[in-house]
Backbone bond lengths (Angstrom), bond angles and torsions (degrees), N, CA, C in turn:
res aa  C-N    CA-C-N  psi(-1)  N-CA   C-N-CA  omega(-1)  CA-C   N-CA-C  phi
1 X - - - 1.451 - - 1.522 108.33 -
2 X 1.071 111.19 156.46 1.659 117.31 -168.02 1.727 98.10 -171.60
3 X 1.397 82.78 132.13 2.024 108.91 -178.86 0.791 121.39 -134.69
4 X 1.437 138.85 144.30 1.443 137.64 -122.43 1.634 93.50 -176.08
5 X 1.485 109.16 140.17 1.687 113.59 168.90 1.565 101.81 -102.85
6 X 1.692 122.62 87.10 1.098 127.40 141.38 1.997 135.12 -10.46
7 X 1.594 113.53 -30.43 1.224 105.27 -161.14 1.614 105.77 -166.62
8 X 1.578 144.81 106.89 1.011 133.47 -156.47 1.699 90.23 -155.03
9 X 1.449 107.91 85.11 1.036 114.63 157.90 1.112 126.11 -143.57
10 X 1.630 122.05 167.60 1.949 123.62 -162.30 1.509 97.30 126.69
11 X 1.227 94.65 166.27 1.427 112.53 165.17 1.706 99.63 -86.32
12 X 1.752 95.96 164.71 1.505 100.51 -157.44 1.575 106.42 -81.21
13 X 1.402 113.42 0.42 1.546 119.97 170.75 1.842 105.58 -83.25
14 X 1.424 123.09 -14.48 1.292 116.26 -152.66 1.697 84.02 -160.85
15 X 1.216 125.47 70.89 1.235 134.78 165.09 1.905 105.51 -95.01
16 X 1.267 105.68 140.69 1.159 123.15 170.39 2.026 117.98 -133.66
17 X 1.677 101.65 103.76 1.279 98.66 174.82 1.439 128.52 -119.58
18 X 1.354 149.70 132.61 1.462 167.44 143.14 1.318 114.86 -61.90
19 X 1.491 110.72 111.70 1.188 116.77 -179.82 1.674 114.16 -103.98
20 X 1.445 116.04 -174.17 1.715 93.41 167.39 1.678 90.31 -153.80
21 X 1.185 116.74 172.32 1.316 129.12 -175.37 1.582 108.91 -128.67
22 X 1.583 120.53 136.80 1.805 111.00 -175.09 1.259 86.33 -135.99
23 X 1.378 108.92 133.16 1.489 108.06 163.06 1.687 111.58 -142.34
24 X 1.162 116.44 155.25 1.619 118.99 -164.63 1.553 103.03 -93.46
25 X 1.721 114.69 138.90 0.816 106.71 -170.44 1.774 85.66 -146.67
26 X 1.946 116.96 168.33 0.859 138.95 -139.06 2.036 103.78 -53.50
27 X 1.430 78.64 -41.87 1.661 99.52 -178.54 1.407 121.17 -74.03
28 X 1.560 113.41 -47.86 1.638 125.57 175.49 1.772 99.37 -171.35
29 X 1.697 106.62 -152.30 1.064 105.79 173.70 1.253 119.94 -105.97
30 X 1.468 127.94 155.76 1.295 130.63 177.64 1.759 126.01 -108.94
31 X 1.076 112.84 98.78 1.858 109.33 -161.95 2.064 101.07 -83.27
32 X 1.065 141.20 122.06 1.446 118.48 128.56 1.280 142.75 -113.60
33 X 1.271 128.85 135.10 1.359 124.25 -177.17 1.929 111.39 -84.99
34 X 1.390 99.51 141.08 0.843 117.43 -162.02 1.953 98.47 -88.76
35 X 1.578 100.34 173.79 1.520 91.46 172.92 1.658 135.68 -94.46
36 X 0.968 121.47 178.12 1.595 123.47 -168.75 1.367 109.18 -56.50
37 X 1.475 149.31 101.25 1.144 161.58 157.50 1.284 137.72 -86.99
38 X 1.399 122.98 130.25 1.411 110.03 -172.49 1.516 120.60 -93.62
39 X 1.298 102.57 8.47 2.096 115.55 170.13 1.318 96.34 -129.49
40 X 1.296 101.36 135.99 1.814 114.35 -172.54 1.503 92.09 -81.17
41 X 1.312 141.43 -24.21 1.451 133.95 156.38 1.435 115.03 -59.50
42 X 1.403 142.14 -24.55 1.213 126.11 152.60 1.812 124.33 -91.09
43 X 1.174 106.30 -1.48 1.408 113.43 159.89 1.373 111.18 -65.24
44 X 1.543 109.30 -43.99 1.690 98.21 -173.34 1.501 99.91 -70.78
45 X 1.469 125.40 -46.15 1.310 136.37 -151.22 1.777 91.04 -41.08
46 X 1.554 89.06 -57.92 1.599 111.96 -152.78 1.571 96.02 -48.02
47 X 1.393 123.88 -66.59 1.397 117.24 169.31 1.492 144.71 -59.44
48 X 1.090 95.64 7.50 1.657 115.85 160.02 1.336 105.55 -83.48
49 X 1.446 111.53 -67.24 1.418 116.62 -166.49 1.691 110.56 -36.91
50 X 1.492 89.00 -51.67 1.750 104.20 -164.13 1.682 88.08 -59.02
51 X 1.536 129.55 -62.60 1.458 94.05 -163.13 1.369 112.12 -77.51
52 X 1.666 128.88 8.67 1.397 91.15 173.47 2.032 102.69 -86.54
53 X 1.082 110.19 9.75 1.759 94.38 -170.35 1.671 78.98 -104.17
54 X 0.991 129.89 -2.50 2.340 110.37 176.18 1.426 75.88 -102.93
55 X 1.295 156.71 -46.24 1.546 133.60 178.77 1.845 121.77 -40.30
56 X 1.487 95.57 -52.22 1.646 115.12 174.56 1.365 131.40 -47.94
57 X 1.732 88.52 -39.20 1.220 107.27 -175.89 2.038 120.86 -85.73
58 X 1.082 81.01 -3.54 1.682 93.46 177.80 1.625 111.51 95.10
């Protein structure tokens, strides 16, 4: 697994970042980006979450 901050722009009062998450799987790899956040700790969160519910989902 490997995570990455996709997007880090704004002034440092009004930063907005998107992170994404890639992880290898049987077939190839699978990337998702997460959504627009204003703490780069819920940027990652956010793109975790999202791939574990497209993992769940088949």
């Amino acid at each position: 697994m490997f995570h990455s901050t996709e997007k880090d722009e704004g002034t440092s009062q009004n930063k907005i970042y998107v992170a994404s998450v890639l992880i290898g799987t049987p077939v190839g790899r699978l990337k998702m980006l997460g959504d627009e956040k204003s703490r780069l700790k819920d940027a990652h969160n956010s793109a975790a979450s999202l791939m574990i519910r497209a993992l769940q989902q088949g």
